[in-house]
N, C-alpha and C positions, 0 to 999 in steps of 0.2 A: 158197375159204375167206376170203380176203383182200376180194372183195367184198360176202363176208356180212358182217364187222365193222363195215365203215361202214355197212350197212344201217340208217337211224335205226328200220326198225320190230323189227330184232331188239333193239332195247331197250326197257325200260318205267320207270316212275318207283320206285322201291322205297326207302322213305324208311330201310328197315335196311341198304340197303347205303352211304346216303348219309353216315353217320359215319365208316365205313372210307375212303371216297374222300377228302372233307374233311381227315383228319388224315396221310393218306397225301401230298397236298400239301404241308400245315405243314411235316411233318418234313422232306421233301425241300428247303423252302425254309429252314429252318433248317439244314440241313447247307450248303446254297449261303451264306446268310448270311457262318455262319464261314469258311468258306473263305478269300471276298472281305477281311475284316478282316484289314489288317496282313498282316507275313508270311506263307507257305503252310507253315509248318512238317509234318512227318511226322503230329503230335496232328490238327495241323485236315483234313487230307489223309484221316486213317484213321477220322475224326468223320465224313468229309460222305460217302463211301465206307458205311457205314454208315447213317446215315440215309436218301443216296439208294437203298439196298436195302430200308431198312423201308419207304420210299414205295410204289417199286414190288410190293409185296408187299401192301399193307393196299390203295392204291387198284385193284391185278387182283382184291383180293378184291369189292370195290368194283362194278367192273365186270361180272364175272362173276356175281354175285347181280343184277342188273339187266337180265342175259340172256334172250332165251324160250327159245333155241336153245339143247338142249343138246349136242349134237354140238359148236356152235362155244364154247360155253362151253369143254368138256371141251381142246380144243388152246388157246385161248386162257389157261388156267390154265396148261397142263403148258410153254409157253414162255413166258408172261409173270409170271404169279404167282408159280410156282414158281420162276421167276428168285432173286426178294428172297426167297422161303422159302431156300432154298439155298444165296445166296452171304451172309447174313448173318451167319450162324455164322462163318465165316471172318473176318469185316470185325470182327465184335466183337472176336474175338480177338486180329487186328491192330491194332485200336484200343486195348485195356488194355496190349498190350504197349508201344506208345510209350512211355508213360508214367515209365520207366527205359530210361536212353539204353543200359547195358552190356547190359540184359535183350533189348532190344532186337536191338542185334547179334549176342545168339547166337539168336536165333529167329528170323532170316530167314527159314532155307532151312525152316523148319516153314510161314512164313508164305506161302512158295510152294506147299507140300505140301499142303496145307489147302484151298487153292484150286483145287488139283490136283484135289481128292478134287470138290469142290464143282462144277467143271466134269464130273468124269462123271457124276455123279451128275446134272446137270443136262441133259446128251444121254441117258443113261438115258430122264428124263420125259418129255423130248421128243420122242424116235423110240419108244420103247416105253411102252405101258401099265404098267409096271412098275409105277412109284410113283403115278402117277395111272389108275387104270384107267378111273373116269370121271365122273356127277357125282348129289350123293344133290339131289332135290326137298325141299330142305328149305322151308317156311313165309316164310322169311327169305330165300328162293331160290336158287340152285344153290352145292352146294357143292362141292371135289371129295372120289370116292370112293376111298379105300386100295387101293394095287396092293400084290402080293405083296413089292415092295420097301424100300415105304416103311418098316416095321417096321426096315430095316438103316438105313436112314438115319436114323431117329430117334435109334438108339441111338447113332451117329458125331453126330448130335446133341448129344446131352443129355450125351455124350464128353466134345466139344471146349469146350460150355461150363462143364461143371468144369473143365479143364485151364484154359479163361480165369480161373475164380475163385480157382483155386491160385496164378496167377501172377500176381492182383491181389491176394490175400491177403501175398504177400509182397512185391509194391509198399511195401504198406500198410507194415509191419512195416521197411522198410529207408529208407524217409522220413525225411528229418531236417527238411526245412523244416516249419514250425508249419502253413502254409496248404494245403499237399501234403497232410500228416498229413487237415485237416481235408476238403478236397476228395474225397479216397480216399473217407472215411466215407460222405460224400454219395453216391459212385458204389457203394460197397457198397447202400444203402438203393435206391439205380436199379436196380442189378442181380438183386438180389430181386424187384422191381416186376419188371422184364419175364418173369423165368421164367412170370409168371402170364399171359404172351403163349402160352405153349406152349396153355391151355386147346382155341387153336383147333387141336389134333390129335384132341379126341374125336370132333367132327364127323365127320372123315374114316370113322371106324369106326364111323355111324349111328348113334352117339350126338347127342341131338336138345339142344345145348346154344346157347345164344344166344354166337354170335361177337361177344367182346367185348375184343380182342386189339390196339384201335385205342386204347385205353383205357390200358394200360400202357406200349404201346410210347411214347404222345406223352407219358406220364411219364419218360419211361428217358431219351430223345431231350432234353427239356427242361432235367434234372437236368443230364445230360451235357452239352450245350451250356453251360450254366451256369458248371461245374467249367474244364470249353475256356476260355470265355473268362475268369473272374476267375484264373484259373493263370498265363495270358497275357500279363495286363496290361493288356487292353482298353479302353479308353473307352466304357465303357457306355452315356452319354449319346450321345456320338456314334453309337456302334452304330447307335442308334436313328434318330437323327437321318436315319445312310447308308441304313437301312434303307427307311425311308417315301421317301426320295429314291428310290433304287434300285426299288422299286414303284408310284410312280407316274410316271417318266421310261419305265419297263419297260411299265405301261401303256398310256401313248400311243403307243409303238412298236408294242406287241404286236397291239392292236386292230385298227390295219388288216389284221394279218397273218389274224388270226382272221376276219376278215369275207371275206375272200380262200379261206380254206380254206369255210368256211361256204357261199360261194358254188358251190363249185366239189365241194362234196361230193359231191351227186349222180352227178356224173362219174366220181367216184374208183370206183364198181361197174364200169363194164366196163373198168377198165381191169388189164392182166394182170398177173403179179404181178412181172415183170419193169419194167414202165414205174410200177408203186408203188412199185420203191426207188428209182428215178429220180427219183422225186417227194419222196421223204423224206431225200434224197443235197441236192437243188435248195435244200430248207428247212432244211435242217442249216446249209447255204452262208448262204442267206440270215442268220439266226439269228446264226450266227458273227458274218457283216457286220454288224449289230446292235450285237453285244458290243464289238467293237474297233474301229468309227468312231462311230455313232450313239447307242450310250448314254453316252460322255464327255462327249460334247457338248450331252446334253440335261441333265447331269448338272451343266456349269457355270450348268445356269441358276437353281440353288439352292447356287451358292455366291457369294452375294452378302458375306457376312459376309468368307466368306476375298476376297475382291476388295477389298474397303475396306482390310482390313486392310494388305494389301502398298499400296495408295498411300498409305497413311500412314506405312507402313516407307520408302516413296522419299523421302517428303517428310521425315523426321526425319534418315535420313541424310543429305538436303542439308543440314539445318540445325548437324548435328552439327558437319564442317568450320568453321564459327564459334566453336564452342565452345571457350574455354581454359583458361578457368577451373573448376577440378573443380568446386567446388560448383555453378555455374551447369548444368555437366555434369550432374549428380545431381539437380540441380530438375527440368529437362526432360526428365528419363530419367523422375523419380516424377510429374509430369505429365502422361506419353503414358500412363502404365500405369492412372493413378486414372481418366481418361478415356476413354479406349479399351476397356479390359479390367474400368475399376469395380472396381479393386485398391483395396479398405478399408485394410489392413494392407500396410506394404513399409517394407521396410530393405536396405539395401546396406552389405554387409561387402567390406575393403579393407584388403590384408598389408602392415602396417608392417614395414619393416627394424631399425628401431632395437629393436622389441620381439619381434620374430621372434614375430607373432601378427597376426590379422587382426580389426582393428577397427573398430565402427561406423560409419562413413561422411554415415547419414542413417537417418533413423527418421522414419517416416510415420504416425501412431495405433499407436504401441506404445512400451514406455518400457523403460528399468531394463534394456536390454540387454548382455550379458558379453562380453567379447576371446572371442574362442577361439584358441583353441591353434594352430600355424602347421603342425603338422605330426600325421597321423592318421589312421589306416584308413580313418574317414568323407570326409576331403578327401581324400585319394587314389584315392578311389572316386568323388568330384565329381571329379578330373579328368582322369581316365580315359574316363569318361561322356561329359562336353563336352558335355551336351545336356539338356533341361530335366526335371527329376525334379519326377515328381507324388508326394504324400506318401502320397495311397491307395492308389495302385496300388506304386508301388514298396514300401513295408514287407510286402508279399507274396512279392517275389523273393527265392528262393531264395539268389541270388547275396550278397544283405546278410545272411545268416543269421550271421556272425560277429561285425556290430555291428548287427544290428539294435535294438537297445536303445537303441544313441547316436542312431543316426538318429530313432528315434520320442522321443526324449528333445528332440533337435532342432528338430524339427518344431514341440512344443510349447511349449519356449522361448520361440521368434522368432513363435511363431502363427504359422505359415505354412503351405499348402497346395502351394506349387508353389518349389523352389528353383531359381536358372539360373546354373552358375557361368560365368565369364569365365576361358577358358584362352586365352593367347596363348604359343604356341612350348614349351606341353608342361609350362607353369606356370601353376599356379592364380593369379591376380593378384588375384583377388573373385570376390563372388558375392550375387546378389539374392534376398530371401527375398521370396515372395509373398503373401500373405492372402487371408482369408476378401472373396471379393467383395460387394459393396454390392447386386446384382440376385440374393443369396441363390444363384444357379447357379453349376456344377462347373466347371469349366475344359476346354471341349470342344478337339476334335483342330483346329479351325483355329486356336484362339488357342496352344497351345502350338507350332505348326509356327511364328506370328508369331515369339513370343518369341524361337524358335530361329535365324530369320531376324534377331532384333533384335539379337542377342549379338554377333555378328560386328564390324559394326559400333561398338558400344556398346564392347567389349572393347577395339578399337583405340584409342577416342575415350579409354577410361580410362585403358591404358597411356600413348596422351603428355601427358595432363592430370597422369598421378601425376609423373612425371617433369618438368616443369615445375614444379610444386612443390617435387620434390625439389631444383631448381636454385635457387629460391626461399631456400628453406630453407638450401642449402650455403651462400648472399651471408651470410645472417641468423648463422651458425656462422663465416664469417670474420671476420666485425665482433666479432664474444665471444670471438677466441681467447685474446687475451691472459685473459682471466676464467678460459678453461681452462687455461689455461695455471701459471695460478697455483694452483689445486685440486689441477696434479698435483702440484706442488711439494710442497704442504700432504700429498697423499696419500704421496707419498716419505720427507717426514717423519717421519711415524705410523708408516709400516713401518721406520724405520731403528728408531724409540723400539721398538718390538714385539722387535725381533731385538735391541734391548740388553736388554730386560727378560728373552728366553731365555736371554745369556749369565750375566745376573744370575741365574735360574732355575738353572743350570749348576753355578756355582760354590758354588751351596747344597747342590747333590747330593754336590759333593765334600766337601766340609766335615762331611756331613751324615755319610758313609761314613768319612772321619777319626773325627768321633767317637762312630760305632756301634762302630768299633774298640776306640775305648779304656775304653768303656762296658764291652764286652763281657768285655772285660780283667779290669776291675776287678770283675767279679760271678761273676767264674767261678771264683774262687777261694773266695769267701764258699757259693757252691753246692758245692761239693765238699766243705768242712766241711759244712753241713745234710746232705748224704746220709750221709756218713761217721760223723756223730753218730746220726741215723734206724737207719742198721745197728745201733750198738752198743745204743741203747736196743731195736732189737726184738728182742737178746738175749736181754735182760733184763727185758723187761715182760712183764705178765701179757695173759690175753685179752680184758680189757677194752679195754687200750689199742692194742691191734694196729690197729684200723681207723684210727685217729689219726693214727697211726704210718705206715700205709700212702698216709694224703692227703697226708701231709707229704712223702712219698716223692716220690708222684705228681707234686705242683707242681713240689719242687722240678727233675724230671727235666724236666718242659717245661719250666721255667727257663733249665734247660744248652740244648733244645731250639734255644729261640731265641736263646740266645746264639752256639750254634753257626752259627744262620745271619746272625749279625750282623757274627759276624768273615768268612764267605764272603763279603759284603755288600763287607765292607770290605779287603780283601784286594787285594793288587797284584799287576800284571801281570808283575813280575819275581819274582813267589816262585812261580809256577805251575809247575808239568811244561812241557818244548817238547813244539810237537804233533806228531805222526804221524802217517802213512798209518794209517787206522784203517774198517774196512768197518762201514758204518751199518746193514746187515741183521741182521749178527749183535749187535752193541748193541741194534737192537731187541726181537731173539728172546731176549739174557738179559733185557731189561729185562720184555716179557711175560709169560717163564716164572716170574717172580722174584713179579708180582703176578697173574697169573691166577688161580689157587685162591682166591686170598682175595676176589676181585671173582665169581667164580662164586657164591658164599655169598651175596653180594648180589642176585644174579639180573642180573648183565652179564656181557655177553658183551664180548671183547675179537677180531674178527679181522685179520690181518693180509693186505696186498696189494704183497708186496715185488719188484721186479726186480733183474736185474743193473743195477747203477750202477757208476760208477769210484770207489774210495775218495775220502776226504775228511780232510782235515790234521784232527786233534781232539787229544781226549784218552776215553779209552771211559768211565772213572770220572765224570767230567763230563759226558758227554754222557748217560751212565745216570741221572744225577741229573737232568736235564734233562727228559728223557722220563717217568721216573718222578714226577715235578711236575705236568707234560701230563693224564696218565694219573689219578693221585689228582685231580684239579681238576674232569676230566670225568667221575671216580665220585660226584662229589661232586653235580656236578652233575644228574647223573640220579636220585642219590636225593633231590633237594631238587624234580625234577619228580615223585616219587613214579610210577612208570611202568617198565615191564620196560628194562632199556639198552642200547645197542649203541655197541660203541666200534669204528673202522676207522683203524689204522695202516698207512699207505700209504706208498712210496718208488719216485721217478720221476725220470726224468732229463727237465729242463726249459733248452733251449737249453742255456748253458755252465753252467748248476748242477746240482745235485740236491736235490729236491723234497723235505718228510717232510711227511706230513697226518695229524693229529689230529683224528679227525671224531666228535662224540658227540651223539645224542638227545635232549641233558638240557636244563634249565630256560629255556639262553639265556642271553645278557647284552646289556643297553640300551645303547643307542648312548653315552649321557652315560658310562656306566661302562665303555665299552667302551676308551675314549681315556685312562682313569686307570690300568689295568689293569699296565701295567707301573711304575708308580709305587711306591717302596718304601714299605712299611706300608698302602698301598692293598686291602682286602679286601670282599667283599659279604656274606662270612661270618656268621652271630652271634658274640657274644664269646668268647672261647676256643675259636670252630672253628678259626681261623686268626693268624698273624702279619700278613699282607701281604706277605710278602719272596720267596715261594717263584719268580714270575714275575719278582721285582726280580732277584733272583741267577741264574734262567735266562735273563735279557735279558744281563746282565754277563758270563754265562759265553762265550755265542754272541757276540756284538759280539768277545771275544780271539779267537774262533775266526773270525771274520771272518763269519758267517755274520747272518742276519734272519730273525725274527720278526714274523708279521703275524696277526691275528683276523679272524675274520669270525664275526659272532655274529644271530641272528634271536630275539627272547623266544618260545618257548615253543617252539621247535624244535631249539634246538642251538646247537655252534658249530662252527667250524673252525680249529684254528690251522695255521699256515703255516712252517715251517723252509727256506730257503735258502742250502745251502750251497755255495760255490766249488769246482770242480773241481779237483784234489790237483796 
């Protein structure tokens, strides 16, 4: 059998079978492509694994329609064709699943089992007629014809690639990167395309259909390579670049090799089928030796670009050791690069200390350039990296999916194409921004390897150009001390005049509470007559007068109101109660229970989050009035956001104090109001919502108690206030 195959007259010209062989190549060299690019990861391993099965499979179909023999057709299908029919299923499947690394891990042992299945099913064909029993004369020439088995296998078929679609469907769905998401979509649109590869099973069952199976697969194969490498990160251009290299370095090798078999073909018939793996064992060897001495080597003879480039990287780092001056630095750095690389646009940023931000340095055709910030996701991910980021390719990675905005925000800022930070010892020191090149072309894989090669270098030369400077710059700061010197004078000044203007601020507050005192004094009396009067007239008035009667009431009562908290206001520390051991839980369960119902009616809720705490020196009557302030203040507040309320009183012990939190939903207070807040007569209220005092005399209450008061307020979300009290 082995010397019929090579027979050249058991073949003939069949121009239908010449599509299937043609694209059975492609794809095969399309999975070898990816491979060779870049890392070998698990994706490109389970990509080429796959395509070289759809090779094998479309060019045996290939072969076998260009048979006269059907006898040798019939075995030549059931081991070689049916090979890529067979183990493809499996390879897809391992292929989709890459694609999620946890998904992944737990579908190993399936993705053994599967191949499991795929090898018996493949000795099946082989030794028994089962699935191939043998071959129809179709017009388009020999096909093969259905064994009793192949009906099992179709259906472990058509099985395993739904279980593929299921488990790229939920790829799809658990994606978070935007290009992922996108990608999926594309391999969804492939995946469709090839099931209309199955068409070529009607054949098998003497259905008389044009095998056109070569057709979807090299769309599937395409797509998917596609998804591989833009996923990747790839250098497209260069792809290509390696590509035609690697094809015709490939062909000047290969040629003699082919002329060698060609010669010798003849021979290959009587030889047994023992001394034919001998022979296919020899060329395998050969082939190998090929791959790993003779194609590197034919391989430098088209990289002349990367050769220039490294002696102009030897010759710059000689010239760098001269350099000391930074800017003479930064000239001849933006000189090798406009030259060499035809860099249009470049700038170089550089971390000033005095401003903890990294500034300008040099701008080359770009203008109106910003500081940036000294410290940020996006620079800590330049220096992490250490190595030159391309702006196409990287806003794909997954990996920047938490700033990717800053970074594409970036990018088009500075106009730049390609950034190269400068990290020495684990610190970002700068960083180059690259541009749109002046020869309109991308930035291929030998000139970023340059770059990469450049930094090292370049990085050190900045490090002690900055640092020379900076020595510079310290001569320049000795000779102005005395200048500084006298500023701080001048600034110590200012700050003593600020801290006498608080004591003056101080002794207004006291004065102020002196005479709220006697204010309060003096009107309290006059009020008690007006109510006293108001009773006896609504004795005696008719019911005209009654509502009259009742505003006069009214006023006068908030009258007493705020008088009453004016003499609180102003009230001394020696007329108070001494404090107590007093438990701040149950203070706040009366203080709740006492206004719940009525804040219910308003649609707030009030709950509490109390622990054991160690008592606290107070007074409970005080401290209820205190809370009860809190509490009205954040009712107040949540009906002025108009919106359902929630209020959370909470008590915790916090290092040597205990905590109280007042936390409520409601309107918020502005920073500017937020610093007036304990100020007496200070209110944000309308007129007659409020006094101002209610915060004044809860601040005064606490300070006797020895305790603090703190705010934290956001507009349009709430606030929090803060009680610290000392442990008992």
């Amino acid at each position: 059998m082995m010397n019929s195959i090579f027979d050249p007259q058991l073949f003939y010209w069949n121009n239908y079978a010449l599509p299937h062989f043609i694209v059975g190549v492609l794809i095969t060299l399309e999975g070898l492509f990816v491979l060779f690019q870049g890392k070998k990861t698990v994706t490109h391993i389970a990509y080429t694994v796959t395509n070289v099965t759809a090779g094998i499979w479309l060019t045996g179909v290939g072969i076998a329609c260009s048979m006269t023999d059907e006898a040798v057709a019939t075995v030549f299908s059931r081991w070689y064709t049916w090979f890529g029919i067979i183990f493809i299923t499996p390879a897809v499947y391992f292929f989709i699943v890459t694609w999620n690394a946890s998904l992944f891990r737990r579908k190993v042992k399936w993705i053994v089992f599967h191949y499991l299945c795929a090898l018996g099913f493949y000795l099946i064909c082989g030794l028994t007629p089962g699935i191939v029993e043998g071959m129809y004369p179709y017009p388009t020439g020999f096909f093969p014809k259905a064994g009793p088995l192949e009906a099992v296998f179709i259906v472990w078929f058509y099985a395993l690639m739904i279980l593929s679609f299921k488990n790229f469907l939920r790829i799809h769905r658990e994606a978070e990167a935007p290009l992922l998401k996108k990608n999926t979509k594309l391999m969804f649109i492939a995946y469709a395309i090839a099931f209309l590869g199955s068409i070529e099973y009607l054949p098998n069952y003497g259905i008389r259909a044009f095998p056109v199976a070569f057709l979807p697969m090299f769309l599937f194969t395409t797509i998917i390579g596609y998804c591989v490498i833009r996923y990747r990160l790839m250098d497209i251009e260069t792809a290509i670049h390696m590509t035609v290299m690697w094809v015709t370095t490939s062909a000047v090798a290969v040629l003699p090799f082919a002329g060698i078999i060609y010669t010798i073909q003849p021979m290959m018939a009587d030889l047994s089928p023992l001394a034919a793996s001998l022979y296919f064992l020899a060329m395998l060897f050969v082939f190998y030796f090929y791959y790993r001495a003779v194609q590197p080597r034919l391989g430098k003879l088209f990289q002349r670009q990367h050769t220039n480039l490294m002696a102009v990287l030897e010759r710059f780092s000689a010239e760098l050791v001269h350099l000391k001056n930074l800017r003479d630095l930064l000239q001849s750095f933006a000189r090798l690069l406009r030259h060499e690389l035809f860099v249009r646009r470049l700038s170089v940023y550089l971390y000033d200390d005095s401003t903890k931000r990294f500034l300008p340095a040099i701008a080359k055709g770009i203008r109106n350039l910003r500081p940036v910030v000294g410290h940020s996701p996006l620079l800590e991910w330049l220096t992490a990296t250490d190595g030159a980021v391309v702006g196409t390719l990287v806003v794909s990675d997954p990996a920047v999916g938490g700033f990717k905005s800053e970074l594409e925000s970036f990018f088009a800022e500075t106009q730049s194409q390609v950034i190269l930070p400068f990290v020495l010892g684990g610190r970002l020191i700068g960083f180059a921004n690259l541009g749109r090149k002046s020869n309109l072309r991308r930035y291929g894989f030998n000139e970023i390897h340059f770059l990469n090669r450049l930094k090292v270098p370049v990085t050190i030369a900045l490090s002690n150009s900055v640092r020379f400077e900076d020595i510079r710059k310290l001569s320049d700061e000795l000779q102005l001390w005395n200048q500084v010197l006298e500023e701080r004078v001048d600034q110590r000044t200012r700050e003593l005049a600020k801290m006498q203007e608080q004591l003056v601020q101080a002794e207004k507050l006291a004065t102020l509470g002196t005479l709220a005192g006697g204010v309060a004094h003096e009107i309290n009396n006059p009020l008690t007559a007006v109510l006293t009067n108001a009773q006896i007239l609504r004795m005696s008035a008719g019911e005209d007068d009654m509502e009259s009667i009742s505003l006069i009431e009214e006023g006068a009562k908030r009258c007493q109101g705020i008088v009453q908290k004016l003499m609180k206001y102003a009230r001394k520390t020696a007329e108070e109660s001494p404090l107590k051991d007093t438990d701040l839980r149950e203070v706040v369960k009366s203080t709740v229970a006492l206004l719940k119902f009525q804040f219910q009616q308003e649609n707030i809720t009030i709950e509490t989050e109390l622990v054991d705490t160690p008592p606290v020196k107070g007074i409970s009557g005080e401290l209820e009035q205190v809370f009860t302030n809190l509490l009205v203040n954040a009712k107040d507040a949540i009906l002025a956001a108009k919106r359902t309320g929630k209020i959370v009183v909470g008590i915790q012990e916090a290092g040597e104090a205990v905590e109280l939190r007042v936390t409520d939903n409601g309107i918020g207070i502005s920073k500017e109001n937020l610093k007036k807040i304990f100020d007496p007569f200070f209110t944000t209220k309308d007129v007659g919502g409020g006094t101002g005092l209610g915060l004044s005399v809860s601040f005064g209450i606490l300070k006797r108690h020895g305790a603090s008061i703190t705010a934290q307020s956001e507009p349009g979300k709430g606030s929090v206030f803060v009680i610290r009290f000392p442990r008992s």
